[in-house]
N, C-alpha and C positions, 0 to 999 in steps of 0.2 A: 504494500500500500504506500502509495506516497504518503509524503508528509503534509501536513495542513499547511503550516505555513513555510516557506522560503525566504529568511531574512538573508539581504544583500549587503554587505560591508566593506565600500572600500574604502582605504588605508593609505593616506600619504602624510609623512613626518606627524604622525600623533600618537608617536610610545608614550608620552606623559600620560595620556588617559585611552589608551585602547583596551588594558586590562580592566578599566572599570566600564568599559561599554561592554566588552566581551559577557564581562562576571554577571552584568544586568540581564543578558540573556539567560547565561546557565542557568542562572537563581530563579526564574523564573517557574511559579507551581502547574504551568500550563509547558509539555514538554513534546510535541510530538510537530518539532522543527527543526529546519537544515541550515546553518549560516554556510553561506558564500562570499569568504573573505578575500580581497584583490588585493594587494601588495602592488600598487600602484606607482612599482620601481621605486619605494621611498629610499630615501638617502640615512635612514636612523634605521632604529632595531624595528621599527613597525612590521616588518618582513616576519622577522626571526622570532617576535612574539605569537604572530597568527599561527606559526608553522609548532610553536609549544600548545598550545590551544590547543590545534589539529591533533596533535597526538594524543591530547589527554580526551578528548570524545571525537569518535569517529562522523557526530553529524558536521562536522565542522569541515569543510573545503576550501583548499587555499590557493589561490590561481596569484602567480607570480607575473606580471607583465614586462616585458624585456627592456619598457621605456616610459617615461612618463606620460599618459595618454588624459591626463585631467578627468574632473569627478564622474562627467558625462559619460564619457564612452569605456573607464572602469565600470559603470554601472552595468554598461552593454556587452562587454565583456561576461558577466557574470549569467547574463541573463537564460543562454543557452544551457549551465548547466543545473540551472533552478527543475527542478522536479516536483515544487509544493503545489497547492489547490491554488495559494493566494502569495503573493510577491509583496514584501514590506520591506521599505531600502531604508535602512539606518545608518546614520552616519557615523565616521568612529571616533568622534569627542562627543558623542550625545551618549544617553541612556534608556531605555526601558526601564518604563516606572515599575515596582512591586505589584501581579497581578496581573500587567496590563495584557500580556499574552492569553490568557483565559478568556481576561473579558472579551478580549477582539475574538475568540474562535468561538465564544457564548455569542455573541452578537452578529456574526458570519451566519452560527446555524440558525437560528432566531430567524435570519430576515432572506433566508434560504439563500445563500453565496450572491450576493451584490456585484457586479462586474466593480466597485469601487465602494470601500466602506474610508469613510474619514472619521479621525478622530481627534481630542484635543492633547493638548501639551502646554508646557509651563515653558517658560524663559527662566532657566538656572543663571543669574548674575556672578559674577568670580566673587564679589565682596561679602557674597551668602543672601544674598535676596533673593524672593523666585515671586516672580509675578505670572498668573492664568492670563491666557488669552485672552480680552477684551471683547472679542465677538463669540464666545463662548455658547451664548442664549442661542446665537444660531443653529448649534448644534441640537440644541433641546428643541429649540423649535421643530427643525429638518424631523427630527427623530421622533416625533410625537405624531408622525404622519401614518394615516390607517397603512397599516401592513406592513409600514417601515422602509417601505424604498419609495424613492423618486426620483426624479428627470431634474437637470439643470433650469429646464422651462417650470418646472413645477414648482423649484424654490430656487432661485437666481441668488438669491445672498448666499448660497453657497462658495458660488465664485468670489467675493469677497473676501474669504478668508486667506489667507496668508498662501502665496502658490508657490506650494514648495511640495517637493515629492514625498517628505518623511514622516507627512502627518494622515498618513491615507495607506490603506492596503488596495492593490488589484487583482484581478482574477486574474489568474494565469492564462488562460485560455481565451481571454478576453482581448488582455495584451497580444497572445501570439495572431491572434485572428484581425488584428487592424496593424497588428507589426510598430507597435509602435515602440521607438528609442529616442536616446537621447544623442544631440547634436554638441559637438564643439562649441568652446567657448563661457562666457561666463552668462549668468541666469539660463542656463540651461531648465533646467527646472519649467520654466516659464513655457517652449512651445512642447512639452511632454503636458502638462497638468491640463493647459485650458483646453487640447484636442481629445486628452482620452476624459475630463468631466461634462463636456457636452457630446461627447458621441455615448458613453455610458445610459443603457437604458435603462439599470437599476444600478440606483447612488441608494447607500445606508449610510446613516450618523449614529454616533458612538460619546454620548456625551458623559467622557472618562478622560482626565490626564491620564495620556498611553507613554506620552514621553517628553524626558528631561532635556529640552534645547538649550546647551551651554551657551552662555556669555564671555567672551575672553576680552580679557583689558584691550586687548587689541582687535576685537571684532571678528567679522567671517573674513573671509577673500575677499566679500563684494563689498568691504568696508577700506579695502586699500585705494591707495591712491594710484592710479594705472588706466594707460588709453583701452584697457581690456574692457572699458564701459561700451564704449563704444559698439562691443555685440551684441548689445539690447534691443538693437535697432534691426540686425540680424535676424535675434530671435523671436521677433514681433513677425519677421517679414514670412517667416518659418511658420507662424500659427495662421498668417492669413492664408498661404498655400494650400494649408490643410483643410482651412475654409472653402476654396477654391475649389479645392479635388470633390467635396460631398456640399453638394448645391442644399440639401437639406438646413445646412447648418447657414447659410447666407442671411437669415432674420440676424445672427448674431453679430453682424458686421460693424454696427452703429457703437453697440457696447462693448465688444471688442476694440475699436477706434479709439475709446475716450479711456479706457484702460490703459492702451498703449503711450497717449497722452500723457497720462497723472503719472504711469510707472517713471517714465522718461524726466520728466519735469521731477518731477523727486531726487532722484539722482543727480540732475544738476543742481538743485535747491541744498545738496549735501556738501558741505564745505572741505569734506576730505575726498570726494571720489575723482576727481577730475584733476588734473597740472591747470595749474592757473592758465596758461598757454591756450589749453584745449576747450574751453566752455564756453566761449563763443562759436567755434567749431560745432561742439556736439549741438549749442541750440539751435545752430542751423540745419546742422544733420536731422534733427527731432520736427522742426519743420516741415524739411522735404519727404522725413518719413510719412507723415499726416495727411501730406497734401498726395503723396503717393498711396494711401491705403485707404483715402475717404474714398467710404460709398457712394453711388451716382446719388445726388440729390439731399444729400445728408448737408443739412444747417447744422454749425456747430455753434450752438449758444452759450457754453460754458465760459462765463471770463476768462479762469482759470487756463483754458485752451486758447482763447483768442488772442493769448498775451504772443501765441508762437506767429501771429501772421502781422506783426509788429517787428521791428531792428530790435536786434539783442542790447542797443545801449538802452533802449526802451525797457527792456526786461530789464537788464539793470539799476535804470533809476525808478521802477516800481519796486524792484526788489531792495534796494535800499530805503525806499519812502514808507515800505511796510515794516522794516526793522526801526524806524524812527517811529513812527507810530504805537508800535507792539512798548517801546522802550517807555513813549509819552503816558503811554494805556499804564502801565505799571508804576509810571511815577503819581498817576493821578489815583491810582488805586491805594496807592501808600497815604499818600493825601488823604484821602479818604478817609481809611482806616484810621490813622491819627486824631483827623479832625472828628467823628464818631467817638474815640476814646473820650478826646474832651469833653467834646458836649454830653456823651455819656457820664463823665465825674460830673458834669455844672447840674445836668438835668436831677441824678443822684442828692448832688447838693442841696437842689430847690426842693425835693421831695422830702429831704430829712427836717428841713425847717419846720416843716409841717407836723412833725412827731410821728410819731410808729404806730400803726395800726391795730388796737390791740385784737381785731376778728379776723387778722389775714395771716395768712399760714404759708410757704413757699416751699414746694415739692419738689424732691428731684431724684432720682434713680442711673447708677450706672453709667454716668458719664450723658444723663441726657436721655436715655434713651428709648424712656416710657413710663408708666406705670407698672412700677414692679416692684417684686422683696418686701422688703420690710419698710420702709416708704408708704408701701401702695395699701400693705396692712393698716399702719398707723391712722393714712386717711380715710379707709374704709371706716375702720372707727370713730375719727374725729365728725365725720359725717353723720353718723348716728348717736355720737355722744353729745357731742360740742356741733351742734348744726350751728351753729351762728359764727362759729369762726371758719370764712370763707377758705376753702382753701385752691390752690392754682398752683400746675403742672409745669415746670422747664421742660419742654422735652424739646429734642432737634428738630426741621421739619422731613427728612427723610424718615422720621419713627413715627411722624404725626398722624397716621392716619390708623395707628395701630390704640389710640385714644381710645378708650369706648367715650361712648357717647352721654353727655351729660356733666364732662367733666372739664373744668377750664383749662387752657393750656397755653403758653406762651414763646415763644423760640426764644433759645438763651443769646442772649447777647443783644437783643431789639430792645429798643425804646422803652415798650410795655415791659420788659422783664427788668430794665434798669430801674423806672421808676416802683415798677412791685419790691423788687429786691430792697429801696431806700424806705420802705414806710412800713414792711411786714415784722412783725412782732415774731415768727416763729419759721425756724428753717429744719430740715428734715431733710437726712441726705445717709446715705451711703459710702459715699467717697468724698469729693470736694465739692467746693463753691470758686470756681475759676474766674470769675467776674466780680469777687468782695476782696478789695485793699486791706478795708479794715473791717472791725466788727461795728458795729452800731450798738450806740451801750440802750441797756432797756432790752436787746433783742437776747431770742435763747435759741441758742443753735441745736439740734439734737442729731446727734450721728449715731446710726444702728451698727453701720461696718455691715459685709457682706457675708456674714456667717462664720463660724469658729476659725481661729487661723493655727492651719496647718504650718504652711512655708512661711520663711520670714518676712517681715514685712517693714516700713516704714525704717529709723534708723537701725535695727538692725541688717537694714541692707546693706550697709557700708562695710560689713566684713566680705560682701557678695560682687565684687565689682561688675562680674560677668551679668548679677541679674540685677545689678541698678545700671546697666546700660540704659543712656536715653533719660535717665530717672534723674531729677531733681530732688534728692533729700531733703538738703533745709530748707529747700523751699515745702514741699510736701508737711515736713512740722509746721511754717510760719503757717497755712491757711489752718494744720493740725489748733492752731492758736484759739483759733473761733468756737471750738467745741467747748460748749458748757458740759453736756450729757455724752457720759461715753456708755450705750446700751451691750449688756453682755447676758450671755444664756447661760456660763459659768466662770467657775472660779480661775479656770485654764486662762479663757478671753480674758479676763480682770488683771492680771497677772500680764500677760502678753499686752494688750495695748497701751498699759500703763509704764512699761517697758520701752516698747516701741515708739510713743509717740509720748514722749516726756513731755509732756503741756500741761496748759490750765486746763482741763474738764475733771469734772465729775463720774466714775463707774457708777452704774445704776443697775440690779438686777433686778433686771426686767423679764427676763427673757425673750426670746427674740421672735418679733411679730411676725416673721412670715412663717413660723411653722407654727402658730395658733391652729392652722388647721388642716396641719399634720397629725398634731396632738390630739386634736376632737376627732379628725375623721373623716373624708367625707365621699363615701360612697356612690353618689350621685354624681358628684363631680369624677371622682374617678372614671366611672362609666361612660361620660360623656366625653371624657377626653377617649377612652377607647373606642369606641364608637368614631367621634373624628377622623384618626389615626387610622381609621379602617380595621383593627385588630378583630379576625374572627372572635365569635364570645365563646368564651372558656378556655382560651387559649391564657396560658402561664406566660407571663409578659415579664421578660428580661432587660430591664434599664442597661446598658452602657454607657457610664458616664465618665469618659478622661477626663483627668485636668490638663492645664495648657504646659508644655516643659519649656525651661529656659533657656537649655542649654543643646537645642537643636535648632535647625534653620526650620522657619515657616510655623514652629512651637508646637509639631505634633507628632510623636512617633507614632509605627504601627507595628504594636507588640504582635498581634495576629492578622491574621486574613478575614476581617469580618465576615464576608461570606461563607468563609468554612464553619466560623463558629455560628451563625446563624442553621448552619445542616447540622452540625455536632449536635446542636441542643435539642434535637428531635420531634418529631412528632407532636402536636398541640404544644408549641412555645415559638414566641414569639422574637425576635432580636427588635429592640426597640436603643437606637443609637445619638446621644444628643452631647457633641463638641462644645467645648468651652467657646461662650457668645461671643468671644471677642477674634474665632478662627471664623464665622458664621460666614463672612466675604472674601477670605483668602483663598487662595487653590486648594487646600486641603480636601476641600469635601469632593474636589472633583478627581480624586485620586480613585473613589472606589464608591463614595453614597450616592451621588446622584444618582448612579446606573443602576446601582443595587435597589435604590429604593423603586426606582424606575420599572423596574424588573420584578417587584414585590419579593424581593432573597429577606428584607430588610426593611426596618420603617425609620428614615433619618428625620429625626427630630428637633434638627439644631435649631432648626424658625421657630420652633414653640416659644412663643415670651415668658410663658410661667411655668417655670420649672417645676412648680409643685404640682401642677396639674400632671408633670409625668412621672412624679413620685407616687402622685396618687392613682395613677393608672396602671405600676408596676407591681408584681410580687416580690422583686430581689432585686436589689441592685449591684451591679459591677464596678468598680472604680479602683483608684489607681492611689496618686494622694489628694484627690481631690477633698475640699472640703464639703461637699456636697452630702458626706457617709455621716459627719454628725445632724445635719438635719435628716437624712433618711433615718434613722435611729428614734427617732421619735414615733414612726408609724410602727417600731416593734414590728420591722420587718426584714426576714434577712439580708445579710451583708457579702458579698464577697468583696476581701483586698485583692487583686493581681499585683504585687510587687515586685515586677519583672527588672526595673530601673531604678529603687528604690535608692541605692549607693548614690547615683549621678543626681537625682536630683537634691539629696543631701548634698553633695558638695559643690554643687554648681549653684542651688536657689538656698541650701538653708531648709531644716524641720524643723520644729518645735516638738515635735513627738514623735517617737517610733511606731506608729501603728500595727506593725506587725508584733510586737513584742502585746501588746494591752487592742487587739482589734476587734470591732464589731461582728466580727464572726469569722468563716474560715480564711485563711491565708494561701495563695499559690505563688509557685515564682515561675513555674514554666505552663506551654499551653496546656501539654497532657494533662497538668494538675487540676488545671481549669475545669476543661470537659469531666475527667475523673468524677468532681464534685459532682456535675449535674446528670450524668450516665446514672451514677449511685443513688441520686437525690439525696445526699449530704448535704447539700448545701442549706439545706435545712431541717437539721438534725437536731439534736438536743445540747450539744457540743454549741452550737453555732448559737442557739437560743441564748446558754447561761454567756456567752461574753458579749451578745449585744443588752443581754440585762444591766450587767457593767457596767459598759461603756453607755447605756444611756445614765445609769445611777450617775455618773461621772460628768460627762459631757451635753447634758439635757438636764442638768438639776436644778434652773428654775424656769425649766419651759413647760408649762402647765398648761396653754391654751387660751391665757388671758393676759398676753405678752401686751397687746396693742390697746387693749383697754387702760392696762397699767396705766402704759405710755401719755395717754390721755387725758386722764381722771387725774395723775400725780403732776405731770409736766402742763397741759395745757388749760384745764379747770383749776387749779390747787389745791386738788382736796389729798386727805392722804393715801398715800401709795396703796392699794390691794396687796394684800399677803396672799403668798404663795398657796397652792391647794396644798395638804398635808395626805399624803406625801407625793410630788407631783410624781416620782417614777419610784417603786418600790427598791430599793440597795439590797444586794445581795450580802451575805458573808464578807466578808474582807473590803469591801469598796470604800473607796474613801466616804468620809463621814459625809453627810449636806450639811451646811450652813443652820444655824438657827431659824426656825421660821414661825407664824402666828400655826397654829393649829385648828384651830376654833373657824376659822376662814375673817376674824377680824383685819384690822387693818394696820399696815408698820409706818415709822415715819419715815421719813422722806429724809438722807442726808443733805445735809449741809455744801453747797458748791465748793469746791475747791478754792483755797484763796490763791494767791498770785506765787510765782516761784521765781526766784532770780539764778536758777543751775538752767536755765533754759538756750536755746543756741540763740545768736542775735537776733534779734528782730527788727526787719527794713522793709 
């Protein structure tokens, strides 16, 4: 049987990374493929490493060329002794992502062999950034289409996407049957991609980072300075040919034209591709191309395009008159901005004259980003306690419309939020207040913080350099300054942020409002988020919840194959996956959720805004060091640790606590151990039962259910604080002791604010 796939790889001067493009194949858990590596005459070991390859597995073929023949006609070279279903040409300083082999041959048979399936990829930066594709959606779009395949006619923004050969598999039989190869010279890529995607009469999308496109300080080839641009024009003239030969494709003549246009004009508009010499050259050449390949009757209306049937000094003094413009556009933007700040303080200032509003309350979550956590609890209550203390929402407007309805809301940094911010008696927040200099005396700031802290945080990051990259410590304290109420769920938090954030506030055990109804329960809500989610009912709903790591590129490793463990967990269970909100926009999720959930293997649940609704719609939770396992602890519902990385993120971010040694239930370090659990159903055993008792006696000792009430009645009515229910979680044998509390359900007083300290860092 031949092999499914045929990956092609040629090889000139890139021994620095050819072992890690090679390795990304072998690794890969989808195996029944041939590389076809060309040794492209390089002048380094690139030869002599493919031929170590070669010997260590025999799918691996190594064709040595006698001469340099350039990236094209290596390609071509190789092409004859491909034997797979489907041809994927990888380049050899790129990678294949973890998985992406499977997904493509899942998605091959899925859409019954495509004469051309595309898929997405990330741009790897050398500096450690990786930025997804930009036109990404396209793919989901394309791919969302009844049966899964379609015609270039049928979704045209296909061709939009990046034309490059590396991001797409062909049919073998497809290629051999229209003979199509690649031509000399540079963009080669260019009359291969646009002939076989419009002659292709079943195109599949694949909306999965399949692969890693290196960034080097120095760019590709086609980022050198060299008259070798000048084959652009070549390779335009090569796709209208093809044009030419099959009359069918001639509707595509117009958008073919204005492509050749913009690719052309890019190129020159680049300040390293051309000899300063040659750019008036090539924009004349790019004219006579235009004027040679316009369709009979074709009006070109594009500005953009008409700048070519003007003199190139014409082109030049627009093209300088836009870089003065673009420059003006930024000074006046700064301007702007400045003048904004100011009249933002004066407006501030006019607003404070007026004194502080003792019925306005000012909301904020997350950096902005909604109604949510412990915030969104507190209002819930303040709304039914305290109705008459108005309360109003910061959120961004990209998260605006995720509001429910009914509720005020303000974009931070407008007018409206400056003036609310200068006359509100009462702030409620999670993280910072980025827009307050100072505090306003008479106002009471309340910070809940975003649940038990695990890794370190605030000045103990400074033993962390690695994960206070980017991070402003004393600055972080000085707004740290503003906090009257520092709210904690235990003695752990109390201890920890009193540590961490050496300031003026107040500890207040409250407990923490957003697991109020954790604590109570709430079954209805559970259901309905399953229900959403799609979850057959009576299916065992397994949460996967990482936290973000500091100490990798993009901040997320993949200890497993999600998909595998979604099959390991068997029959009626569910894999329910939700990434730390702040990877929610990154490439990450397109590594392996999208498709997966796509595909129903999997339900990614990173968009859910309320995490407790997927607490409450799970049986057990999975995590990692997330903080996310002391509030699942409250629904006294199993836990598993996986602490696969557990050393590195100790010494790269910083714990507070070894989880593993005192944890919520069972511990694994490797997969076997994992599945083990749930094969068994240990994972909720009686073992797992008594140390999440523990660990809530510990870590949930005074989350009782009536966290946000507290919050309410003691902070924003004045009356005194609610004591604790007695006993809010029952303590096993040995656990540490709870704190003193009323019994009786009477009421305790209210500490005293903290008075002022002078061991404090400056403050400016």
């Amino acid at each position: 049987m031949p092999p499914r796939l045929s990956i092609i790889v040629p090889a000139h001067r890139v021994q620095g990374f050819l072992r890690e493009c090679l390795d990304s194949v072998l690794t890969q858990s989808h195996q029944d493929w041939e590389v076809i590596a060309v040794d492209d005459h390089s002048p380094d070991r690139s030869g002599a490493i493919l031929d170590e390859y070669a010997a260590r597995d025999p799918r691996i073929k190594v064709l040595h060329l006698a001469e340099n023949a350039g990236l094209g006609r290596a390609r071509n070279a190789a092409l004859p002794h491909a034997a797979g279903d489907h041809l994927l040409f990888l380049d050899s300083d790129d990678t294949l992502t973890p998985g992406a082999l499977q997904a493509i041959a899942d998605r091959l048979d899925e859409t019954g062999d495509p004469d051309v399936l595309v898929f997405d990829y990330v741009r790897a930066h050398w500096w450690g950034g990786i930025r997804r594709n930009a036109l990404a959606h396209v793919l989901a779009d394309a791919g969302a289409t009844p049966g899964g395949v379609f015609t270039a006619a049928g979704h045209p923004e296909i061709l939009e996407l990046l034309m490059v050969v590396w991001n797409k598999t062909y049919r073998r039989a497809f290629v051999e049957q229209h003979g199509f190869r690649f031509p000399p010279g540079y963009y080669e890529d260019t009359p291969w991609t646009f002939p076989v995607l419009l002659t292709a009469g079943r195109i599949a999308a694949l909306d999965r980072v399949c692969l890693s496109y290196r960034q080097r300080p120095t760019g590709s080839i086609l980022s050198t300075t060299s008259r070798k641009h000048f084959d652009l024009h070549e390779q335009y003239r090569r796709v209208f040919a093809y044009v030419d030969e099959h009359p069918e494709l001639e509707p595509w003549k117009p958008y073919l034209h204005r492509r050749a246009g913009e690719h052309c004009l890019d190129v020159l508009g680049k300040p390293d591709r051309l000899p300063p010499t040659a750019k008036a050259e090539f924009f004349r050449a790019t004219a006579g191309l235009l004027r040679e390949l316009r369709p009979p009757g074709l009006v070109v209306t594009d500005p953009a395009l008409r700048v070519l049937e003007r003199p190139y000094a014409a082109y030049r003094l627009g093209r300088q008159a836009a870089a003065a413009r673009h420059r003006a556009a930024g000074a006046a933007r700064l301007a702007r901005r400045v003048t904004a700040e100011r009249a933002g303080r004066l407006l501030q200032f006019a607003h404070r004259r007026r004194g502080l509003d003792p019925e306005l309350a000012l909301y904020s979550a997350f950096h902005h980003r909604g109604v949510l956590g412990d915030p969104a609890a507190i209002h819930r209550a303040a709304r039914e306690l305290a109705p008459h203390i108005r309360g109003v929402w910061v959120v961004r407007p990209e998260h605006a419309h995720q509001v429910p309805d009914g509720i005020e809301h303000v974009a931070p940094g407008s007018p409206r939020h400056l003036a609310l911010q200068a006359r509100a008696t009462w702030f409620v927040n999670d993280v910072h207040w980025p827009w307050m200099p100072v505090k306003h005396p008479g106002s009471v700031h309340i910070q809940t913080h975003r649940g038990t802290p695990l890794k370190y945080q605030g000045a103990d990051l400074l033993t962390k350099p690695g994960a206070r990259l980017g991070l402003d410590v004393p600055r972080m304290l000085r707004r740290a300054d503003l906090w009257d109420w520092s709210l904690v769920a235990n003695r752990h938090s109390e201890r920890v942020w009193e540590r961490a954030f050496p300031c003026h506030f107040t500890s207040l055990r409250t407990g923490s409002p957003r697991n109020d109804v954790l604590v109570r329960g709430d079954a209805a809500r559970g259901a309905a988020t399953r229900a959403r989610l799609g979850i057959p009912a009576g299916h065992t709903v397994v949460l996967y919840a990482p936290a973000r790591r500091d100490h990798v590129r993009g901040g997320h490793t993949v200890p497993f194959d999600p998909a595998r463990l979604a099959a390991d967990l068997g029959p009626g269970r569910t894999l329910v996956v939700r990434l730390h909100p702040s990877l929610a926009d990154g490439p990450v999720r397109g590594l392996d959720l999208a498709e997966l959930h796509r595909r129903g293997v999997l339900v990614d649940a990173t968009d859910e805004p309320h995490v407790e609704d997927l607490m409450l719609a799970s049986d057990v939770l999975v995590t990692d060091h997330s903080s996310l396992m002391f509030d699942y602890a409250n629904l006294d519902r199993p836990v598993v640790v996986h602490a696969d990385d557990r050393a590195a993120v100790a010494a790269s971010r910083g714990l507070y606590l070894d989880v593993t040694a005192e944890p919520p239930g069972h511990v694994t370090h490797r997969y076997e151990e994992l599945t083990e659990l749930f094969a068994t159903d240990a994972w909720r055993d009686e073992r797992s039962a008594q140390r999440r008792a523990r660990f809530r006696a510990v870590y949930g000792e005074f989350d009782d259910g009536r966290a946000a009430e507290r919050v309410v009645r003691a902070l924003m009515l004045g009356e005194p604080m609610p004591a604790h229910a007695a006993p809010a979680h029952a303590a096993p044998a040995g656990a540490a002791p709870a704190p003193a509390r009323a019994a009786d359900g009477g009421s305790a007083s209210l500490p005293a604010p903290a008075a002022g300290r002078d061991d404090l860092l400056p403050r400016s």
